[in-house]
N, C-alpha and C positions, 0 to 999 in steps of 0.2 A: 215603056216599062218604068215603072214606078219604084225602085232600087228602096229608096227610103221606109217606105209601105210594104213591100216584100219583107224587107227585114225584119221588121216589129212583127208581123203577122206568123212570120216563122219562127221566132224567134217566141213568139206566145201559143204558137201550137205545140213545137218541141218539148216547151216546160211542161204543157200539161197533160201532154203525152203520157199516157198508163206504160209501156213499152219504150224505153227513148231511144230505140232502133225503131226508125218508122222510114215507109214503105215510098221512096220516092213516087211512086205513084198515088199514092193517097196524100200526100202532101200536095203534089200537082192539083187534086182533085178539089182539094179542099183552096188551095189559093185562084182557082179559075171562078168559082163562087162571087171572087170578091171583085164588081167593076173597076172601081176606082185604083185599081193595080194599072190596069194598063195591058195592052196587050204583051203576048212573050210566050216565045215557043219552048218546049219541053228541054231544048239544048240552051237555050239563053240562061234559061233558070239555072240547072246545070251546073253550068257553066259560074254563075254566081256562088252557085252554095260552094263549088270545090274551092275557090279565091277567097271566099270569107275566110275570118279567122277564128268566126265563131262557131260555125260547123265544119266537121268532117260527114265525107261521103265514103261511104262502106260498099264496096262491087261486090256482085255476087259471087259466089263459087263456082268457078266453068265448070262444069260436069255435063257427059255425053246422054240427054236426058234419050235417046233413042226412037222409037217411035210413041212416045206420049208427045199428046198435044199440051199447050200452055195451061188448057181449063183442066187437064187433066192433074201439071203440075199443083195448081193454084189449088184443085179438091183434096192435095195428099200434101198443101201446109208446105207446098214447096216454093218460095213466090223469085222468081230471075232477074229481077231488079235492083236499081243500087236503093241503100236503105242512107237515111241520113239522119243524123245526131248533134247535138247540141256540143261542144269541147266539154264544157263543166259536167256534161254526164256520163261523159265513156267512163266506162267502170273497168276498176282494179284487174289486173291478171285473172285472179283466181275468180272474181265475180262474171268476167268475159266465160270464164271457164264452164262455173255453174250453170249459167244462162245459156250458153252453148249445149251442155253436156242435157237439159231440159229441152231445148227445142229438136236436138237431134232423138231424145226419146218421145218426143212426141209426131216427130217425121215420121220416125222408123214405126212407130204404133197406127198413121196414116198408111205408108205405104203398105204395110201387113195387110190390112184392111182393104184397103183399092186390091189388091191380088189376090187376098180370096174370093170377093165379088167378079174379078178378072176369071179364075178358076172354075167358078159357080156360072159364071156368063159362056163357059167353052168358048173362051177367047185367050187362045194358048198363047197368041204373038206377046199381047199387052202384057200378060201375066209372067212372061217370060223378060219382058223388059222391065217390068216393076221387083221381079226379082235381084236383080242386077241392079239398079238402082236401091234397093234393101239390103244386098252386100257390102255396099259402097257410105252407103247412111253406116251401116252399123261396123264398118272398120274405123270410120271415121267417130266414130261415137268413141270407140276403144283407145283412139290417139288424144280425143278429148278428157276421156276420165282419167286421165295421167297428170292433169295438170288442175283438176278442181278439187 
């Protein structure tokens, strides 16, 4: 593992990341690409970015996603991965805020969406758990817009 070359490379994707919350998994994806890194498994990497100084690593929010599958999450903009960020770009309180308080109304407008198609499919289970999951977005939405 190539420590030196990991770094630059992430360190050049972060910046020019549209998003500078990005998706531990799509960072992995995009550094496996690159031979001359060197081999390293998903926890070495990890492992690296939490010890750097130049990035923080973001864990997801535990929530009891029920009987939805991951592809399920992943269609309704919900992704369960740690996301990682450059130090120099974490943003202000109230900018965390805004940015939050947007991705949460754009969950809550996914999962709307998956649960009427749920509804429309007479599949009472899923539509039952996307609702409860939709409670959950949109109280959390409400604790959000108190602080943007």
């Amino acid at each position: 593992m190539n420590l030196e070359a990991i770094e630059q490379r992430v360190l050049s994707y972060l910046k020019q990341a549209t998003n500078p919350l990005v998706p531990f998994d799509q960072l992995l994806e995009f550094l496996r690409r690159e031979e001359e890194l060197g081999a390293f498994s998903d926890a070495e990497l990890l492992a690296f970015l939490r010890n750097h100084e130049l990035f923080d690593v973001v864990e997801p929010i535990q929530i009891d996603v029920g009987e939805l599958s991951e592809d399920e999450l992943n269609e309704a903009g919900l992704r369960l991965t740690p996301h990682i960020i450059l130090t120099t770009r974490v943003p202000t309180e109230r900018e965390m805020a805004e940015q939050m308080a947007k991705q949460l109304q754009s969950l809550v407008d996914s999962l709307n969406a998956a649960m009427v198609a749920a509804k429309e499919a007479g599949d009472s289970s899923k539509a039952q758990a996307l609702i409860v999951l939709l409670a959950r977005a949109q109280e959390l939405e409400k604790h959000v817009t108190k602080f943007a």
